[in-house]
C-alpha positions as MATLAB code, in Angstrom:
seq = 'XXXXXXXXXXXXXXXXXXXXXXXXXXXXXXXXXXXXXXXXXXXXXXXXXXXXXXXXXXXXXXXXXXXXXXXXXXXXXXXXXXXXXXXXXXXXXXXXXXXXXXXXXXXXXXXXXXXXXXXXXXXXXXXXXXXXXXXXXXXXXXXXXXXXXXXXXXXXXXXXXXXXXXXXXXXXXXXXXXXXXXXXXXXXXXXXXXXXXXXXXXXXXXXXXXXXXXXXXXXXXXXXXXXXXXXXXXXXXXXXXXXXXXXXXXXXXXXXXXXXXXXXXXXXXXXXXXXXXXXXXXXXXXXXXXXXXXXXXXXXXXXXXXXXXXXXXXXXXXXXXXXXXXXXXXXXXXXXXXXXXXXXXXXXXXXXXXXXXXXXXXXXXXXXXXXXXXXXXXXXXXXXXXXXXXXXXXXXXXXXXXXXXXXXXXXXXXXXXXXXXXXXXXXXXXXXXXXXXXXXXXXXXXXXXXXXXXX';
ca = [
     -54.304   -2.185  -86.064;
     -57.466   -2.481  -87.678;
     -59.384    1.512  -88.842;
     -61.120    2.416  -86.069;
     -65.087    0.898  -85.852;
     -68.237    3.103  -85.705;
     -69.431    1.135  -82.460;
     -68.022   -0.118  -79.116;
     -69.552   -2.576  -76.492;
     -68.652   -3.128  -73.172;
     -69.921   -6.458  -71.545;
     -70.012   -5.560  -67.495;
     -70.738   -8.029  -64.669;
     -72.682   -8.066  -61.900;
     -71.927   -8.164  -58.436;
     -72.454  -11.694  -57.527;
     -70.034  -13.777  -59.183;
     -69.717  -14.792  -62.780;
     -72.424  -13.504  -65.300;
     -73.237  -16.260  -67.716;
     -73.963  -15.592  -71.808;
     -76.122  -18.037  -73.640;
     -75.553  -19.672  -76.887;
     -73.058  -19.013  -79.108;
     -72.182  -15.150  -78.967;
     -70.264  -13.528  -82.083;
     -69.212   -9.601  -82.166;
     -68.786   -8.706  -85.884;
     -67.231   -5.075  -86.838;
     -67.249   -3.771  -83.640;
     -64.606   -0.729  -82.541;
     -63.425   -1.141  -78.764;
     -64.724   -3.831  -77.256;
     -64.529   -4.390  -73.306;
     -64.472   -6.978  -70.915;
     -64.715   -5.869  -67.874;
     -65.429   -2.537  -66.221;
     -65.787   -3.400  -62.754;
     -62.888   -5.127  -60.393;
     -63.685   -8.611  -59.926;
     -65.835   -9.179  -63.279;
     -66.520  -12.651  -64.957;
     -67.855  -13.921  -67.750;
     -69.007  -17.855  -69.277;
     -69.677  -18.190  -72.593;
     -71.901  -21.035  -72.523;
     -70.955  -21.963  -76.264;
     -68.039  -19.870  -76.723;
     -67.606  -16.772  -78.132;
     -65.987  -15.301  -81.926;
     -65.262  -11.688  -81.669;
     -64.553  -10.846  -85.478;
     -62.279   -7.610  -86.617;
     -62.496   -5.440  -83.964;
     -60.392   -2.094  -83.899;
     -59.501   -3.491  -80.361;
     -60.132   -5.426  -77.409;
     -59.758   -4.331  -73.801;
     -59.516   -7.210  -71.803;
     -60.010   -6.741  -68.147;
     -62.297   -9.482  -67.136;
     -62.037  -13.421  -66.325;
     -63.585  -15.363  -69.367;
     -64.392  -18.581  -70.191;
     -66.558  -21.077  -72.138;
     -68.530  -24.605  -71.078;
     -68.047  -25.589  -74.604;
     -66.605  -23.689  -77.839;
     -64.436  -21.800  -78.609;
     -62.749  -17.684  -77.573;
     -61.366  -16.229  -80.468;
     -60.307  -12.466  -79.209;
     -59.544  -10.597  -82.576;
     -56.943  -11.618  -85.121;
     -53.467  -10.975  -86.466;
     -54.955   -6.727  -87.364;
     -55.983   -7.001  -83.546;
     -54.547   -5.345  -80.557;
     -55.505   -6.679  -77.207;
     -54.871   -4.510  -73.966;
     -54.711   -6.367  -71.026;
     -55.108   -5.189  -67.169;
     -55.425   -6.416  -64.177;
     -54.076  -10.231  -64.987;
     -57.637  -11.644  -66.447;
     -57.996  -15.405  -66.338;
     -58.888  -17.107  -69.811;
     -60.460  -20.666  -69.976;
     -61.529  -21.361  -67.137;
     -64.053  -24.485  -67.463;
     -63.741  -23.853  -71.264;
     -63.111  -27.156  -73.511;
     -62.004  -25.378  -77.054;
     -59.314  -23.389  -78.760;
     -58.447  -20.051  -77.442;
     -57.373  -17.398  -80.205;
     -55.639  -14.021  -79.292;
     -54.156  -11.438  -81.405;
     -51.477   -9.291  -80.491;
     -51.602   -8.333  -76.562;
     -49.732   -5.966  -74.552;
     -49.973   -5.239  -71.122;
     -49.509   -2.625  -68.412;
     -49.220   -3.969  -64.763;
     -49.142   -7.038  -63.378;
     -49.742  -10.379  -66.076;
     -51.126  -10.832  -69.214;
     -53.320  -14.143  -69.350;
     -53.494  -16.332  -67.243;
     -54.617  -20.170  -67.977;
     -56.645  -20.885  -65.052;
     -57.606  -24.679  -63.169;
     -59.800  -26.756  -65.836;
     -58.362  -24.773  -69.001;
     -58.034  -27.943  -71.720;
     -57.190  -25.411  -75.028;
     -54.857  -25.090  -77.679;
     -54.210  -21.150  -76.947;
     -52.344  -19.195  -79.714;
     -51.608  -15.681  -79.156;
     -49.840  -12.808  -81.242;
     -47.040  -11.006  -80.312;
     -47.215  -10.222  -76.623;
     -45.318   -6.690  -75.223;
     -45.560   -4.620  -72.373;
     -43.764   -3.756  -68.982;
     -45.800   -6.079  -66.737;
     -44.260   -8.781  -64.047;
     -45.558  -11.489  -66.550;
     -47.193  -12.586  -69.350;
     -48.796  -15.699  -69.767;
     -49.499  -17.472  -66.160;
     -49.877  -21.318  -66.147;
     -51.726  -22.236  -62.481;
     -52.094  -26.064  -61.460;
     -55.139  -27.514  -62.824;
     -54.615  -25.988  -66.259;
     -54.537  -29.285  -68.283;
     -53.998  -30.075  -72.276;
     -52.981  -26.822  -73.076;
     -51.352  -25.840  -76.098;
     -49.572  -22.301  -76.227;
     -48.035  -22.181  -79.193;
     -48.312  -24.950  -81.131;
     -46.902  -27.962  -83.973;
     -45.151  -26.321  -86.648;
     -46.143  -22.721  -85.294;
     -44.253  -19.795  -86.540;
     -41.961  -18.711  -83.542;
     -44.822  -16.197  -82.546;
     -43.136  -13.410  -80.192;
     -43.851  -13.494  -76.680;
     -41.959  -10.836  -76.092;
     -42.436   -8.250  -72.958;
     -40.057   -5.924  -71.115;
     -41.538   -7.946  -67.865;
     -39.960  -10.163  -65.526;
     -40.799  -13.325  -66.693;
     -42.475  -14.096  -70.182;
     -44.233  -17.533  -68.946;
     -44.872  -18.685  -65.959;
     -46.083  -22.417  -64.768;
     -46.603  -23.883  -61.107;
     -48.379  -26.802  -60.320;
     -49.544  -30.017  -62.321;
     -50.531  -28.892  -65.742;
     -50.464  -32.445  -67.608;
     -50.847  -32.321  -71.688;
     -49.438  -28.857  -71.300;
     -47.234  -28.206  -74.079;
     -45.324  -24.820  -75.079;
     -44.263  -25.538  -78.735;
     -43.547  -23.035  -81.469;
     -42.497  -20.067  -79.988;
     -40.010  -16.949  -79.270;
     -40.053  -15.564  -76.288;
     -37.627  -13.446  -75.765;
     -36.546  -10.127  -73.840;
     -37.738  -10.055  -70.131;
     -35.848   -9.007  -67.440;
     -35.198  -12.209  -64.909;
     -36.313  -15.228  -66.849;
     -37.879  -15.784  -70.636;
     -39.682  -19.205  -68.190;
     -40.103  -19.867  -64.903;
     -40.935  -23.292  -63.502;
     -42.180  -23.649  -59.762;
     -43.031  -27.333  -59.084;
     -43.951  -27.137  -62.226;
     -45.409  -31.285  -63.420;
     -46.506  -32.737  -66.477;
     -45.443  -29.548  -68.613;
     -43.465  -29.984  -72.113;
     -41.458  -27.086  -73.335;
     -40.629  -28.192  -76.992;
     -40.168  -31.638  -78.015;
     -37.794  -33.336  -80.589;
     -40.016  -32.897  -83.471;
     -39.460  -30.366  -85.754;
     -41.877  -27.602  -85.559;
     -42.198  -28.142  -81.462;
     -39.356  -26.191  -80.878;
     -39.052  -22.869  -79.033;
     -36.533  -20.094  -79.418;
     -35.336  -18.262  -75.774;
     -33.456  -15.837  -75.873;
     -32.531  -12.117  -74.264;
     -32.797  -12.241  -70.584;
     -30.908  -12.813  -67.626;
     -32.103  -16.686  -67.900;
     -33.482  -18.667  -70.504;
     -35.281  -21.195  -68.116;
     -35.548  -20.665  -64.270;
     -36.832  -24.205  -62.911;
     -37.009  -25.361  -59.092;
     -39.372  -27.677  -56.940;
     -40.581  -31.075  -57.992;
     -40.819  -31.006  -61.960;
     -41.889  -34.889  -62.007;
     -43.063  -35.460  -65.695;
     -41.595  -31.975  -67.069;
     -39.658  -32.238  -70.061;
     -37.295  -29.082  -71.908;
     -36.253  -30.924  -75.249;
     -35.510  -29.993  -78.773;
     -35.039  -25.505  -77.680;
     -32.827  -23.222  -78.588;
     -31.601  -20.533  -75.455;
     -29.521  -17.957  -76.716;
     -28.001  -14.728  -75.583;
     -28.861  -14.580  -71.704;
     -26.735  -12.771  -69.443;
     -26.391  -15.212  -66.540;
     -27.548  -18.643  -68.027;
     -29.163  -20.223  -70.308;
     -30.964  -23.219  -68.417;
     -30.569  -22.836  -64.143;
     -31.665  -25.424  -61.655;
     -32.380  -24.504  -57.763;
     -33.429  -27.568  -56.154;
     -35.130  -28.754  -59.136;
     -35.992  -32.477  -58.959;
     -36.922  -34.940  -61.791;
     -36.396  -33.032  -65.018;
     -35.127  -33.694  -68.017;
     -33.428  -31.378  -70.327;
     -32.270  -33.229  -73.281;
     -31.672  -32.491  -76.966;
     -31.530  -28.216  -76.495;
     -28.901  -26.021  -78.323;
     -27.376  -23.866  -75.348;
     -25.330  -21.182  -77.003;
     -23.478  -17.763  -75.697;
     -25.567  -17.499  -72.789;
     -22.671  -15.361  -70.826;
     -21.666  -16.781  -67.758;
     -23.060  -20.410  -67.630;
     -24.857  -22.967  -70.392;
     -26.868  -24.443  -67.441;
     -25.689  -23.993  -63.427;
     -27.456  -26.514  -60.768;
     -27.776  -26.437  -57.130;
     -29.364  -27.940  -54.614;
     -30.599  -31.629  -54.765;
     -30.854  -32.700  -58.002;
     -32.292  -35.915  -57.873;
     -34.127  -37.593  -60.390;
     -32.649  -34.509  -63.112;
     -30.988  -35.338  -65.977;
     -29.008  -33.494  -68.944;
     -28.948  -35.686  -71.562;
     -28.033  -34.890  -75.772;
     -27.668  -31.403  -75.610;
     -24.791  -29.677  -77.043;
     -23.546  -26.635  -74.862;
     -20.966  -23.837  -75.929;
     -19.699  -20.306  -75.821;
     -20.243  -19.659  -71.857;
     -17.857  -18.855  -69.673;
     -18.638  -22.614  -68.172;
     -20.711  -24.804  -70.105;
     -22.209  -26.593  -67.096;
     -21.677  -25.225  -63.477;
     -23.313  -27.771  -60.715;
     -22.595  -25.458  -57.246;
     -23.180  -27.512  -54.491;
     -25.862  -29.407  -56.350;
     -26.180  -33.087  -55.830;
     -27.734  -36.408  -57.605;
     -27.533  -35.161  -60.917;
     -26.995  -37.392  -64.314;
     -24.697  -35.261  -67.083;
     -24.980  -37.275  -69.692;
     -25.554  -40.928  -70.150;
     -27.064  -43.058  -66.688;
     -24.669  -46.294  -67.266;
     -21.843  -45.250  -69.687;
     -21.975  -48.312  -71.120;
     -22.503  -47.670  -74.435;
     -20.266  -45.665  -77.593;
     -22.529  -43.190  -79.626;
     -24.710  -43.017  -76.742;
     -27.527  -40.320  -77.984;
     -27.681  -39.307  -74.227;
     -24.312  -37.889  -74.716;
     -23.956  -34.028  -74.304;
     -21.491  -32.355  -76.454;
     -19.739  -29.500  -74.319;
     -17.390  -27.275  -76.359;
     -15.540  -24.249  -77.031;
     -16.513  -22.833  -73.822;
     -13.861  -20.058  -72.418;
     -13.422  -21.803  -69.473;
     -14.032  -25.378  -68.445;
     -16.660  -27.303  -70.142;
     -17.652  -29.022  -66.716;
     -17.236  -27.636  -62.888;
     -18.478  -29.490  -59.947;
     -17.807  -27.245  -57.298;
     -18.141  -27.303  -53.192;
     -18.460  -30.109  -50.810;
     -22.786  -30.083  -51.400;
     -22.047  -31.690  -54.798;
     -22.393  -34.991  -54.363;
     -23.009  -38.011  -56.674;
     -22.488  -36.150  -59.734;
     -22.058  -38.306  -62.839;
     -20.622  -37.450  -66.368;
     -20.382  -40.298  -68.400;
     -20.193  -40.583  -72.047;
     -20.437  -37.029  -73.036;
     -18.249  -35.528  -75.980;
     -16.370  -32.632  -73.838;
     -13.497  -30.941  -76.049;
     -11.847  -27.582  -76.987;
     -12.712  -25.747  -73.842;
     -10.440  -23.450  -73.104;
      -9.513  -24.783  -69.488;
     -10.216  -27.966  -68.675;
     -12.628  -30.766  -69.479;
     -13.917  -31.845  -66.106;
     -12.834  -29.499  -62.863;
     -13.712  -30.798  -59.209;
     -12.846  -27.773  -57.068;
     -13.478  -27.140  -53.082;
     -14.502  -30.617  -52.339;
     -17.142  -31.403  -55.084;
     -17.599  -35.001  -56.039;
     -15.222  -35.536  -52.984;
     -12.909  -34.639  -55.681;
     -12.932  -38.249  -56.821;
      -9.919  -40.419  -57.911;
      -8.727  -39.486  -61.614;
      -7.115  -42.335  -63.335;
      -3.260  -42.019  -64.551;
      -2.067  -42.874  -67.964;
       1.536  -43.609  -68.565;
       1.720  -44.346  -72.032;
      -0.459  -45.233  -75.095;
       0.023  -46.856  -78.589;
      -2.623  -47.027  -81.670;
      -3.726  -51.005  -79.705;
      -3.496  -50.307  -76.073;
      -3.269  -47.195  -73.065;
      -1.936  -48.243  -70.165;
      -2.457  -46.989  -66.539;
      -4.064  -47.105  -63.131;
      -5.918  -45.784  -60.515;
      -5.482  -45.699  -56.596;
      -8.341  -46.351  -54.284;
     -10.247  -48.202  -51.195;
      -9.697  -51.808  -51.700;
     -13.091  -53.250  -52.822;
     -13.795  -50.261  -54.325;
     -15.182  -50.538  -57.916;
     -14.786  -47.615  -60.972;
     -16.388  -47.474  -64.193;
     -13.502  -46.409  -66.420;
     -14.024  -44.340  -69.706;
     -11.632  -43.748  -72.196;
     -11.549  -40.751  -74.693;
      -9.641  -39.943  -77.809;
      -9.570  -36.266  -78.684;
      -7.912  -35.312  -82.005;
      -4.469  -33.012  -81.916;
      -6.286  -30.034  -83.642;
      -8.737  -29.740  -80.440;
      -5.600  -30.581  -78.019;
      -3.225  -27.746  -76.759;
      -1.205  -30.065  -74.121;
      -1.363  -33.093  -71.792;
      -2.515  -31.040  -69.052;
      -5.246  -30.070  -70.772;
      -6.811  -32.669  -73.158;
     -10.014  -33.507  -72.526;
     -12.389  -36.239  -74.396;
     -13.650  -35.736  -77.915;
     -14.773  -39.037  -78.447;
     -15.680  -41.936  -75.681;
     -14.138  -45.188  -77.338;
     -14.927  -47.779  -74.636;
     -15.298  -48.705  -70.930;
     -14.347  -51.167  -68.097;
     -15.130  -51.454  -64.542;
     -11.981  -52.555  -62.418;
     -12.036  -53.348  -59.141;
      -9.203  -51.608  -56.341;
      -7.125  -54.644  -54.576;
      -3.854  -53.917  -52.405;
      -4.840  -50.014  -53.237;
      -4.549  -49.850  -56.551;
      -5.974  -51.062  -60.337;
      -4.727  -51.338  -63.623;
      -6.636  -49.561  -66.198;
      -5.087  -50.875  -69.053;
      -7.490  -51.282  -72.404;
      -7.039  -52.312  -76.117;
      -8.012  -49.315  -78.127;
      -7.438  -50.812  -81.524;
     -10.799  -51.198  -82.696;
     -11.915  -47.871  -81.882;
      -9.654  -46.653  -84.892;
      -7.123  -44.690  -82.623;
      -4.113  -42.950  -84.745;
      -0.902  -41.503  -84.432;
      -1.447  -37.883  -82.843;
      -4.601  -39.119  -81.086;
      -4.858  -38.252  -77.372;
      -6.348  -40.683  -74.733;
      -7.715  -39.633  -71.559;
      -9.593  -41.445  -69.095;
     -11.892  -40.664  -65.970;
     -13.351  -42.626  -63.413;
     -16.760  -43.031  -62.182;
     -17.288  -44.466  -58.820;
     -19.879  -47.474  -58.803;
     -22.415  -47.476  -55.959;
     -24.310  -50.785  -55.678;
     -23.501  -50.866  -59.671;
     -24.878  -47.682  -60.444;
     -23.225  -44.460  -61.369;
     -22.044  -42.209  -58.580;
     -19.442  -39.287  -58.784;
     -16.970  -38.987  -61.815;
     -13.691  -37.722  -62.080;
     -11.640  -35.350  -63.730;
      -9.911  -36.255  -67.012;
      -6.861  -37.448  -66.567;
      -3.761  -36.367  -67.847;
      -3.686  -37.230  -71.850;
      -0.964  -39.433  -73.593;
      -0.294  -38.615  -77.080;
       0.005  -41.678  -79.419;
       3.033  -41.950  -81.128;
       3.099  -45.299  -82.504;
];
């Protein structure tokens, strides 16, 4: 903190609605300075307002600007917060906070017509939340391009918080870290990106019982390019979350699951992110219409591919009889402690798994059972020995190629030429089968049982 000032000032509103400042205000060397006195106080800064090295800000009020910017202190300032004030409002500029902490309730919250880039220090304190993103708050930036992980840390329940359509909202840049429930909570949350694939965008979660709690329709919402680390219960978890797409995050030793699903799914994809150290690396729990991995399977070195490893028990389990049309195509899935791919009390109708009876370093050879007219995509997988313990449980390091056979008199052959894939001697094949629904993806098997090459 900044020595203490020789001066405070205390702007206080009036009791009919929002008191409006003219011009361009600036508070230079001030002491405490406070918004707010009265419950229910606003404030408009017609043309923004700089407040310049205070000892402190006490923020209490709803601001905002027509035009300009808000610039609350700086990196030597502490900001107390009460009472969940609402920043932006109709403002059009940058919003600038220094460190805030917080007592009850939320910190900030990004009202309807907030278009800013907001950056904020370090944020503590023992509220519910701390930064509150309603519907209507459009093109805003917390965080930012290249920003340097600033803390958004708070012994709350939920560090940020976003409902509604927010589109050009971005969270880039940032740690937020140690809440209680969730380090980010989506509620029909649209048009929102949390990171992005470019270096920089990033954000670090971590310490919490959840990295990302996300249900409701998340149409437009992308989570791409994060880190979630260190949660108790999960890093990424999906309750009836519909059209979102979580691609390209590192999900590591977040206890009991990488990501866990339920509910309908549909439109929600996991796509290029590389999941390990859980007890399960992906748990879908009745959930239904969800893409793992690549939407066709057509394709070696997919980049849609997850890679799901070293998890203590299986690296994929699509349990109970609500999941449904559950694909997992293309993924790299290996040295999980269990098994690859588990179906368990009825989930994906626990769908045909293919049989291999023998394989060489040109061909595997096999079948699969079935409805006549019935038509799988088959995958095949060669794991190396190192990452194998036993036929029962191999599982599929590397996807080296596909074909879609159709069942006739019961049954298929899934034999395949694996010779240009570079297979060798101690290689392991395995296979699973996706079900094809008016050609499209529907629910995938378990791995089947591996062959060892020997020749």
């Amino acid at each position: 903190m900044a020595a203490a000032k020789p001066y405070n000032l205390t702007f206080v509103g009036g009791s009919a609605g929002t008191s409006v400042i003219a011009g361009e205000t600036m508070v230079l060397n001030i002491g405490t300075l406070r918004f707010g006195y009265q419950g229910g106080d606003a404030f408009t800064f017609s043309a923004g307002v700089v407040v310049t090295a205070p000892a402190s800000i006490d923020l209490s009020a709803t601001i905002g600007a027509t035009t300009g910017v808000i610039t609350l202190g700086d990196a030597d300032t502490g900001v107390l917060v009460g009472g969940g004030p609402t920043i932006g409002g109709s403002s059009t500029g940058d919003i600038t906070i220094g460190d805030l902490s917080f007592v009850d309730g939320v910190g900030i919250i990004l009202g309807t017509g907030t278009a800013n880039a907001i950056e904020v220090g370090a944020i503590s304190g023992n509220g519910q939340y701390g930064i509150v993103v309603t519907g209507g708050a459009t093109d805003t930036t917390i965080g930012g391009s290249g920003a340097s992980a600033k803390p958004l840390v708070s012994n709350g329940l939920f560090g940020i918080t976003v409902s509604g359509d927010v589109s050009g909202t971005m969270v880039l840049g940032n740690l937020v870290s140690s809440h209680t429930t969730a380090n980010i909570y989506l509620n029909n949350a649209r048009n929102l990106a949390i990171g992005s694939a470019t270096t920089g965008d990033e954000n670090t979660f971590d310490t919490a019982d959840y990295g990302v709690y996300a249900g409701g329709n998340l149409s437009g919402t992308t989570i791409a390019g994060n880190t979630f680390q260190q949660h108790t219960l999960g890093g990424v978890v999906l309750t009836e979350a519909g059209n979102l797409t979580v691609r390209d995050n590192t999900l590591d030793d977040n206890g009991a699951y990488g990501v866990y699903a339920g509910g309908d799914l549909t439109g929600t994809t996991l796509q290029g992110n590389t999941i390990s150290n859980h007890t399960v690396g992906v748990l879908v729990d009745n959930g239904a219409n969800l893409t793992i991995g690549s939407a066709s399977g057509t394709t070696t070195g997919d980049a849609d591919a997850n890679v799901i490893t070293k998890n203590t028990s299986a690296g994929v389990v699509i349990n109970g009889a609500g999941s449904q049309n559950v694909s997992i195509l293309s993924n790299s899935i290996f040295e999980n402690d269990f098994i690859g791919i588990s179906l368990s009390a009825g989930g994906n109708a626990l769908a045909r798994t293919p049989r291999l009876t023998a394989a060489s370093t040109t061909e595997a050879v096999g079948s699969i059972i079935g409805t006549d007219g019935d038509v799988f995509r088959i995958q095949y997988f060669k794991s190396a020995d190192e990452v194998t313990s036993s036929s029962r449980f191999a599982q599929g390091e590397q996807l080296i190629g596909y074909r879609d056979v159709t069942i006739v008199g019961g049954t298929a052959s899934i034999d395949y030429d694996v010779s240009s894939p570079g297979v060798i001697v101690t290689d392991w094949i395995t296979a699973t089968a996706t079900l094809l629904v008016g050609g499209l993806p529907s629910e995938t098997s378990q791995f089947s049982f591996g062959i060892r090459v020997t020749a």
